[in-house]
Legacy VTK file of the C-alpha trace (Angstrom):
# vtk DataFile Version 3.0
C-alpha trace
ASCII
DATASET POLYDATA
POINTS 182 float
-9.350 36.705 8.835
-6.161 38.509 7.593
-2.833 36.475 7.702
-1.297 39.076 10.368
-4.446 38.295 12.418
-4.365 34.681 12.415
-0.400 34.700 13.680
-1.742 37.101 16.577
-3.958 34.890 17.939
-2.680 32.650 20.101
-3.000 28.963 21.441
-4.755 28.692 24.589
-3.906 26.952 27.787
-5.582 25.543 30.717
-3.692 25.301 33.659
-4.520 23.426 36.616
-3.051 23.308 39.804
-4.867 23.268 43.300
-1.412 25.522 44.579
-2.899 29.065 43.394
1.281 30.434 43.390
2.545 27.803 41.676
-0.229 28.322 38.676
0.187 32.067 38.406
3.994 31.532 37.961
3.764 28.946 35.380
0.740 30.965 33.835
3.405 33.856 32.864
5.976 31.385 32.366
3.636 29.742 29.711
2.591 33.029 28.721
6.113 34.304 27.673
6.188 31.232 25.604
2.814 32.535 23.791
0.081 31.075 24.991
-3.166 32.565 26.794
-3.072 31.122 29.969
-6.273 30.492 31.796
-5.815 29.125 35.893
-8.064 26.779 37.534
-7.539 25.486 41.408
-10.504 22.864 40.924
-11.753 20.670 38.549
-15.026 22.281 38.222
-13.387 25.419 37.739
-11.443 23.500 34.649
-14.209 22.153 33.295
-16.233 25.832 32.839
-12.555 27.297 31.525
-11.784 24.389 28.897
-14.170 25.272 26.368
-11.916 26.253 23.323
-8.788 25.940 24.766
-6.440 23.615 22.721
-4.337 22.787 25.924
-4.121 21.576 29.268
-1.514 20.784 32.099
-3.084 19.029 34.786
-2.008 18.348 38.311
-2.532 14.674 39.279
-3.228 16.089 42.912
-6.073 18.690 42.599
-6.744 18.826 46.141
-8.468 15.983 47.200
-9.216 15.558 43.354
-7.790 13.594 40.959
-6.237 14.976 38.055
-7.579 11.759 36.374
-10.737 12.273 36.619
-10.393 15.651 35.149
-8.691 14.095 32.075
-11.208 11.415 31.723
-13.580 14.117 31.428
-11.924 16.007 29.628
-10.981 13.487 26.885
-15.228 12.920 26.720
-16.128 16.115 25.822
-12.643 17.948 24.073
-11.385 14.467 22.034
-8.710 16.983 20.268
-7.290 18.702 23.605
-3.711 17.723 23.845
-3.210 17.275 27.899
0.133 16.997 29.980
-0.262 15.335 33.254
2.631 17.383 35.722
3.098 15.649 39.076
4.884 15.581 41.974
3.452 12.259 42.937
4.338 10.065 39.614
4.276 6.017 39.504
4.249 4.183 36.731
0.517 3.432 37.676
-0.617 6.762 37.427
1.851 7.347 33.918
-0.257 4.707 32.342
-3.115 5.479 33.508
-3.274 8.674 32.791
-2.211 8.381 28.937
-4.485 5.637 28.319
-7.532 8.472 29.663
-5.949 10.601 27.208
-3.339 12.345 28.122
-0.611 13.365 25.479
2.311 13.235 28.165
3.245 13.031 31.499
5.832 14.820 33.570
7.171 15.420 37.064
7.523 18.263 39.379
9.645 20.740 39.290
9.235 21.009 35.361
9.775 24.694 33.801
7.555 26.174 31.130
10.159 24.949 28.260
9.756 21.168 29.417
5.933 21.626 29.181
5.967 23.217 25.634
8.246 20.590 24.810
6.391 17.698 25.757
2.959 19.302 23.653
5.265 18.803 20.552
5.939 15.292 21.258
4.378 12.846 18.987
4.333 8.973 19.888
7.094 7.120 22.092
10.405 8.672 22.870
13.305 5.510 21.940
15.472 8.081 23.200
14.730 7.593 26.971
17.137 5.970 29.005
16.961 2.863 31.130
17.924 2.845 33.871
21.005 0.932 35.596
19.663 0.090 38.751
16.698 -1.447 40.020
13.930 0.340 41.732
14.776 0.562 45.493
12.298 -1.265 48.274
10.939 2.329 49.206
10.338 3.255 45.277
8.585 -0.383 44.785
6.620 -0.703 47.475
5.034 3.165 46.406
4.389 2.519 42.709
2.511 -1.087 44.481
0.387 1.218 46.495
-0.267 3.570 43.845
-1.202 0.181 41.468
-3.568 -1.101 43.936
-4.996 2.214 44.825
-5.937 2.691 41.077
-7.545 -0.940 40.765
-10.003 0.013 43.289
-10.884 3.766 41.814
-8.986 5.789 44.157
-10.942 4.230 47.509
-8.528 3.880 50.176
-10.782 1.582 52.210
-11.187 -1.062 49.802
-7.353 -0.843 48.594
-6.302 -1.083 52.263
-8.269 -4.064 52.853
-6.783 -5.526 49.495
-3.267 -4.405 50.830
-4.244 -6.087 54.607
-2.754 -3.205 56.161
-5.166 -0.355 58.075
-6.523 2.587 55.970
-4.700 4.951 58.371
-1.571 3.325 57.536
-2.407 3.712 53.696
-3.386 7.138 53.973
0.148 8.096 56.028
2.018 5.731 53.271
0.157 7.917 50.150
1.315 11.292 52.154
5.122 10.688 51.823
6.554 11.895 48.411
7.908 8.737 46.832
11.191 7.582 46.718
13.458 8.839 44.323
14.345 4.850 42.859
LINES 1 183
182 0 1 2 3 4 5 6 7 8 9 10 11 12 13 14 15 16 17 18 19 20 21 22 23 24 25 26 27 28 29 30 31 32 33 34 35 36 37 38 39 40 41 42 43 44 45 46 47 48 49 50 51 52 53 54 55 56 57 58 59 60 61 62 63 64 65 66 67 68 69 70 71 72 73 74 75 76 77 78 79 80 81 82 83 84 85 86 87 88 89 90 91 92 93 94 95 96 97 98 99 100 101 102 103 104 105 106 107 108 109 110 111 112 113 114 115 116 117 118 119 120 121 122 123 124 125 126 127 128 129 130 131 132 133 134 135 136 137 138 139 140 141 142 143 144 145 146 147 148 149 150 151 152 153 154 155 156 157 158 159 160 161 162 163 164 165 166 167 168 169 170 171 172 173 174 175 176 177 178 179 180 181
């Protein structure tokens, strides 16, 4: 290939979100930024459109899916893919959880296309991040315990409700709410 048609081709992108709006806008977003975007709503959908592609953004919420699943398959068959985990349901459980499956960062919802592009470039730790002042609050603790103890027993809410003592019901309407800011 010539040199002019090496800079035309571009990197390529998997993008996957189970909100079908919310992936075509940061498709063009991502797009603009020069990537070929490809969408997927599931993870099997992902896995067929991943072949080749040298990127991923991943929803930890696919659905009923887990987003960690589809990195932990990912990582198996595409050991090069650099993946960013984008969430609007983070903990610190998932965070590690989801780098040490492979992903290359992690951020939360709302992000724009920049901070995703941004966090692809990243290599190793960021010193730069700060600590925080204040501790967690009760509501913000007692979520990233939940999401802990839901990802020592694989995502089963039966078996981390009985390790919690509480009633699956009242897991499952606990895992609903959108965590606490701190």
């Amino acid at each position: 290939m010539e040199a002019n048609a090496l800079s035309a081709v571009k990197k390529t992108l998997l993008f996957v979100d189970d909100d079908a709006v919310f992936c075509e806008v940061m498709g063009r977003a991502l797009e603009r930024h020069g990537y070929a975007v490809r969408l997927a709503n599931c993870i099997d959908d992902a896995l067929v459109l991943a072949e080749g592609t040298q990127h991923a953004v991943i929803d930890l919420r696919i659905g009923n899916e887990s987003g960690l699943d589809l990195i932990n398959q990912l990582s198996a068959c595409q050991p090069n893919l650099k993946m960013v985990v984008l969430t609007g349901y983070a903990s610190i459980a998932t965070a590690v959880e989801a780098i040490k499956l492979g992903a290359h960062h992690y951020l939360t919802k709302p992000a724009e296309a920049a901070d995703i592009v941004a966090a692809f470039g990243h290599e190793g730790g960021m010193q730069e991040v700060s600590i925080e002042q204040q501790p967690m609050s009760v509501n913000r603790l007692e979520w990233e315990h939940l999401q802990r103890v839901l990802q020592e027993h694989d995502g089963n809410i039966s078996a981390a409700a009985r390790a919690l003592g509480m009633h699956r019901r009242t897991l499952q309407r606990k895992l609903q709410k959108r965590p606490a800011r701190r």
